[in-house]
N, C-alpha and C positions, 0 to 999 in steps of 0.2 A: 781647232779641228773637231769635228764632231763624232759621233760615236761611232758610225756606219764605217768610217775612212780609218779610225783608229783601228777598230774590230777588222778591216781589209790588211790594214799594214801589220797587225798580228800573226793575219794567217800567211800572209808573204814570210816575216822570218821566221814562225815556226818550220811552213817547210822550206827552206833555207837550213837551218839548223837539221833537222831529219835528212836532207841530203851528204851534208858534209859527216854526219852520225853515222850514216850506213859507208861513206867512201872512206874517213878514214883509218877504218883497222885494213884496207889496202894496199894504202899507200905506205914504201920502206917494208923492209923484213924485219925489223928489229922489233921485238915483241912488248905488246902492251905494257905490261906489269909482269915484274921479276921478284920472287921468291926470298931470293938469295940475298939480295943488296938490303940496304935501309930501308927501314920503315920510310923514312921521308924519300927514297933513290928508286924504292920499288917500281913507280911510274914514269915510264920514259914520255917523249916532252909528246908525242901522240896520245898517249894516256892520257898526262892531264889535259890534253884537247878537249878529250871526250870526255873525263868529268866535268869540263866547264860548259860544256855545248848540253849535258846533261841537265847541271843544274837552270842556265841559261832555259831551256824548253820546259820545265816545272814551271820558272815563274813565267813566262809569256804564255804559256796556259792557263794560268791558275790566273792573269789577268785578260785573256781572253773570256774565261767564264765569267769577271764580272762584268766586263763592257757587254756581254751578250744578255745576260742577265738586265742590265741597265736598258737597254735599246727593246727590250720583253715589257720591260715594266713602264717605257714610254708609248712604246705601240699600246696598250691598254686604256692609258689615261687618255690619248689622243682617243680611240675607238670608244671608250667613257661619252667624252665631250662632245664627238659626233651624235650617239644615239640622245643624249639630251638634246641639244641644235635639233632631232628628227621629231623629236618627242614637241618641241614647242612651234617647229612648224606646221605638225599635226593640228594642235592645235589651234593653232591661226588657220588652218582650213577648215576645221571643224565648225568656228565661229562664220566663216567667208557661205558656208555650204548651208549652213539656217539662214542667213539673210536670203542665199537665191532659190531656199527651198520657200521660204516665207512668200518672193515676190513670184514663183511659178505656181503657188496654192491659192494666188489671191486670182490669176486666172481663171479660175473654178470656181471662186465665192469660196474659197477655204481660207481659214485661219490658222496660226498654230499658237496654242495660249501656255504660259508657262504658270502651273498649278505652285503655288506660294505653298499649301498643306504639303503635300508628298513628292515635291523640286523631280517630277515629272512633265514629260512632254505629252500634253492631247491631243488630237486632231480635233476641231469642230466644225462642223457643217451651217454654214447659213441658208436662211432659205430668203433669197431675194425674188420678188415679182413673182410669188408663187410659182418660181419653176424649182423641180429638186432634179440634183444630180445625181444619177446611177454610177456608183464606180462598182456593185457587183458583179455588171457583165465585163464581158472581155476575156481575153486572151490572161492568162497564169504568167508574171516574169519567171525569166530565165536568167539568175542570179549566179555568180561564178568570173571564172579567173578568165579575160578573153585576151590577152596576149603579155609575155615576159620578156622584159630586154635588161641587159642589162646597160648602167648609163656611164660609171666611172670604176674608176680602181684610184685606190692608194696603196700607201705601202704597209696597212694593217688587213683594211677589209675593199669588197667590192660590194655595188652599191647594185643592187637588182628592182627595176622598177615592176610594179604588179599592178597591171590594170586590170579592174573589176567591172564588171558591165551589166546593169539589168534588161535586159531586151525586152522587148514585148509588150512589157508594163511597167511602172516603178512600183520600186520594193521599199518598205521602211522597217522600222525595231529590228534591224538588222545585229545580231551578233554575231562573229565568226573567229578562228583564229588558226594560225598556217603554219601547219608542223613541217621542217626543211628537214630532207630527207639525204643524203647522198648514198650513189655508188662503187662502194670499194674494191670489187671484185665482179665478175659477171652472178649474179642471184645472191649475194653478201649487201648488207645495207649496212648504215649507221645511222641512227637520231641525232641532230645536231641540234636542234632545239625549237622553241614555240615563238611563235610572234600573234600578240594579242592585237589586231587592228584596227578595231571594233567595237562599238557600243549599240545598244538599244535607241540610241537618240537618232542614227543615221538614217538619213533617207537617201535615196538613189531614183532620178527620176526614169522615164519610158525613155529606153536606146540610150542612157547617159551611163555616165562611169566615174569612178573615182582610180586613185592612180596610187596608191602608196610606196613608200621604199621600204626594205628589208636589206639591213648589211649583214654581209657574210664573211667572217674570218677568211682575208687571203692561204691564209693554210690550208683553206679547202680549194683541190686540185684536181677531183676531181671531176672527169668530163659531166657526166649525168647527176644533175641536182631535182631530185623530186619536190614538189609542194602538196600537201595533203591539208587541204580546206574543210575546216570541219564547223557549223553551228549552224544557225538556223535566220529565215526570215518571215517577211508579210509582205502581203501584196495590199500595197496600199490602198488604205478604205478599208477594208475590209478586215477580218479575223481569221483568213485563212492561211496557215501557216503552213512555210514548208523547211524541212531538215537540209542542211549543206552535209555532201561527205564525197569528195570528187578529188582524183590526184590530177598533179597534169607533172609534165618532164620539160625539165629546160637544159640542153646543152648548150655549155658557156662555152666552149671551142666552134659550135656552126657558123659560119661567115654567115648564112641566111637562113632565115624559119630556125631559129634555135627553141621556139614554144610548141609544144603539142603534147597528145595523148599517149598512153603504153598501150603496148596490146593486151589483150586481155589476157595471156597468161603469163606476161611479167606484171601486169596487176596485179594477179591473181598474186604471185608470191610476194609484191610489196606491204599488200593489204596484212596477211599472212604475217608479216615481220611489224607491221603496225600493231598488231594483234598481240604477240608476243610480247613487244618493247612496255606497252598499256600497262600490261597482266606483270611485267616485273617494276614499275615504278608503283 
């Protein structure tokens, strides 16, 4: 029998036991415990009921806390072994996402050389049949979080997909990382913590996206989960950099459109509580 069914049949005779604890000093008029008689006669036979239904609810508690305890310390090592599994899938995308960045720069006459001195990534420019490419002009990417769903639940955490999108243009030396934020109260926040997603090596091309996941401890039940994106990028080709610092709100109860933006003056107080959280860590 496993732990979850053991910790269920616990809680069935403890209250079991708690019912028949409070019925019976009811039941008969004959009184619990007498004074007068022997040390051993003092307790009439309801007495010792309810000493043994006593001691009986001590130890079904006192082994309820360790099966719960136990089932605490397995959700962990499961929710462990997941975030590694996430971690090495990342990275089989991160490998999958230089080959197709390699084979969409070779479109252009670009290369990407990997520097043996300082185990950096270059961009180099060829110049074939004397023609050169401009990637100065153009439109600025528009880097950021363009829709949140969530994909599964187990029984430690839920699993929230974040699709990231550069519009406009592709973006590269991308770093950024996504502080999850919930709602505990109407204008009350809490930090739940950071997820680093990101490196300098990534590129993201024109209209394309990348999709990562972020698990979140099923203990969080709250309706409104914020994300607060914070770092920076480039607009590829070029040296022109631009800062990430944008929330957005996901409710995980919406049957539809659970992704979008706060108004500006519940920003106004989450930013405010960002603010604060910084200044005490």
């Amino acid at each position: 029998m496993d732990l979850e069914n053991q910790n269920f049949i616990l809680q069935v005779i403890i209250l079991i036991i708690q019912f028949f604890i409070v019925l019976i000093p009811f039941l008969g008029s004959k009184a619990l415990y007498d004074r007068r008689k022997r040390p051993l006669n003092r307790f009439s036979f309801r007495g010792y009921m309810l000493l043994i239904l006593g001691i009986l609810l001590i130890i079904c508690t006192c082994l309820q806390i360790k099966i719960t305890n136990k089932i605490s310390f397995q959700n962990e090592v499961q929710l462990n072994k997941k975030l590694e599994r996430r971690d090495s899938i990342n990275q089989r995308e991160n490998k999958k996402n230089d080959i197709a960045t390699k084979e969409a720069l070779a479109k252009y006459n670009l290369e990407i050389q990997d520097s043996l001195n300082n185990a950096q990534i270059r961009i180099r420019k060829i110049i074939k049949d004397s023609a050169k490419i401009n990637v100065m002009n153009g439109d600025d990417p528009d880097f950021g979080i363009c829709d949140i769903k969530k994909i599964k639940d187990t029984l430690s955490s839920k699993s929230v997909e974040i699709k990231i999108c550069s519009n406009d243009a592709a973006s590269e030396k991308i770093t950024f990382a996504i502080d999850v934020i919930v709602e505990v109260s109407p204008g009350k926040y809490q930090y739940i913590g950071k997820n680093v997603l990101s490196n300098k090596n990534i590129f993201v091309g024109k209209n394309k996206s990348m999709s990562p996941e972020i698990l979140i401890p099923n203990k969080i039940t709250n309706q409104l989960i914020l994300f607060h994106m914070v770092g920076e990028y480039t607009k590829f080709g070029t040296k022109k950099k631009f800062n990430l610092d944008r929330l957005y709100c996901f409710n995980q109860y919406a049957p539809t459109k659970p992704y979008g933006y706060l108004f500006p003056d519940k920003e106004e107080q989450v930013r405010e509580f960002i603010k604060t959280s910084h200044n005490r860590r």
